[in-house]
C-alpha positions in Angstrom: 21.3 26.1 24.6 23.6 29.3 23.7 20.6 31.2 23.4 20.2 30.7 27.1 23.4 31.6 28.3 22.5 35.0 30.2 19.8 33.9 32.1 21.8 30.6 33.0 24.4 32.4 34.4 22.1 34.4 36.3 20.6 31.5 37.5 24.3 29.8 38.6 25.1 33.4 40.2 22.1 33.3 42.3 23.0 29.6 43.7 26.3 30.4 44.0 26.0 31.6 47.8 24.4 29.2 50.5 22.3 31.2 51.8 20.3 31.8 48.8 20.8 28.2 47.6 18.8 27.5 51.3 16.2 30.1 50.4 15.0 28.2 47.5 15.3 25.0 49.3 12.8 26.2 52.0 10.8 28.0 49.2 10.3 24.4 47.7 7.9 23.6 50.3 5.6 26.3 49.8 5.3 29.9 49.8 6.7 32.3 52.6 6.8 35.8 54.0 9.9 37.6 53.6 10.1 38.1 57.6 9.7 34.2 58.4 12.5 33.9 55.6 14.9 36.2 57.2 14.1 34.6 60.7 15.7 31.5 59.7 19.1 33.1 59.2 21.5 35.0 61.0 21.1 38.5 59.2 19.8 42.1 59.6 16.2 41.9 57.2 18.1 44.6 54.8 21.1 41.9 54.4 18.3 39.1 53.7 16.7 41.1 51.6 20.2 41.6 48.7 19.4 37.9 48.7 15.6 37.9 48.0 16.6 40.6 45.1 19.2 38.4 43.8 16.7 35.1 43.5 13.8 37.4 42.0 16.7 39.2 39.6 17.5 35.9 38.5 14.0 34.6 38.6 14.1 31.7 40.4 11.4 33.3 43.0 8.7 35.6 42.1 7.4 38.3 45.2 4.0 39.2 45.8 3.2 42.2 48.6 0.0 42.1 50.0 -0.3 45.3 52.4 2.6 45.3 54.8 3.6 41.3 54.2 5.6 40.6 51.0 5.9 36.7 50.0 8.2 34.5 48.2 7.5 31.7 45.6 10.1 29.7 44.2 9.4 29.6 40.5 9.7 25.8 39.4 9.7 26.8 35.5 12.5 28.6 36.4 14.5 25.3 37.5 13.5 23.7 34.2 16.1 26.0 32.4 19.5 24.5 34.8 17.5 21.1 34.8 18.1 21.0 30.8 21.8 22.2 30.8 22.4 19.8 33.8 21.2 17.1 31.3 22.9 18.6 28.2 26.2 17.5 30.1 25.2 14.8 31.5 24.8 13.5 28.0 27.8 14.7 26.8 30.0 13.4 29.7 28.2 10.2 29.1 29.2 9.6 25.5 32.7 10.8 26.2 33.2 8.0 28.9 30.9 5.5 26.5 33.8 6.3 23.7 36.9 6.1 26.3 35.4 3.1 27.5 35.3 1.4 24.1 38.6 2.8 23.5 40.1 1.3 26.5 38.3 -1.9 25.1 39.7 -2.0 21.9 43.4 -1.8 23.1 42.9 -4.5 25.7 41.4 -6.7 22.7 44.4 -6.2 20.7 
């Protein structure tokens, strides 16, 4: 999983802020145009748009213009990459309780 450190904290950087965390919420229903995007928050479209750079940066959405319209994607393979640390640590949290819990165990026994 070291091998993936740079792009997982690129990934972590982009969800840091709420508004981009919402972004790829609403972008898990389908794809959108950047200017229905931007219309569900309170921002100028050149504000909004620092956030759609951030997400593609990072590459949890991809950006496809078509003429005039540009639209968003969240990419789900993309997820795959904090969905497999999130379970690295979940598995490593879980045998350190496992072994505190048969620690506490053992002294209770004795």
């Amino acid at each position: 999983m070291a091998q993936y450190s740079a792009e997982l904290d690129g990934v972590f950087v982009a969800l840091a802020d709420p508004t981009r965390r919402a972004v790829v919420r609403r972008l898990g229903s389908g794809p959108v145009s950047v200017g229905d995007l931007a219309r569900e928050f309170p921002m100028k479209l050149p504000s909004f748009m620092k956030h759609v750079r951030t997400l593609e940066a990072s590459g949890l959405i991809r950006t496809a213009k078509a003429g005039r319209v540009r639209t968003c994607t969240l990419n789900r393979e993309r997820l795959v990459l904090l969905d497999e640390w999130l379970a690295e640590q979940r598995r490593i949290w879980e045998e350190r309780t496992d072994r505190l819990e048969q620690f506490v165990t053992d002294v209770e026994e004795q």
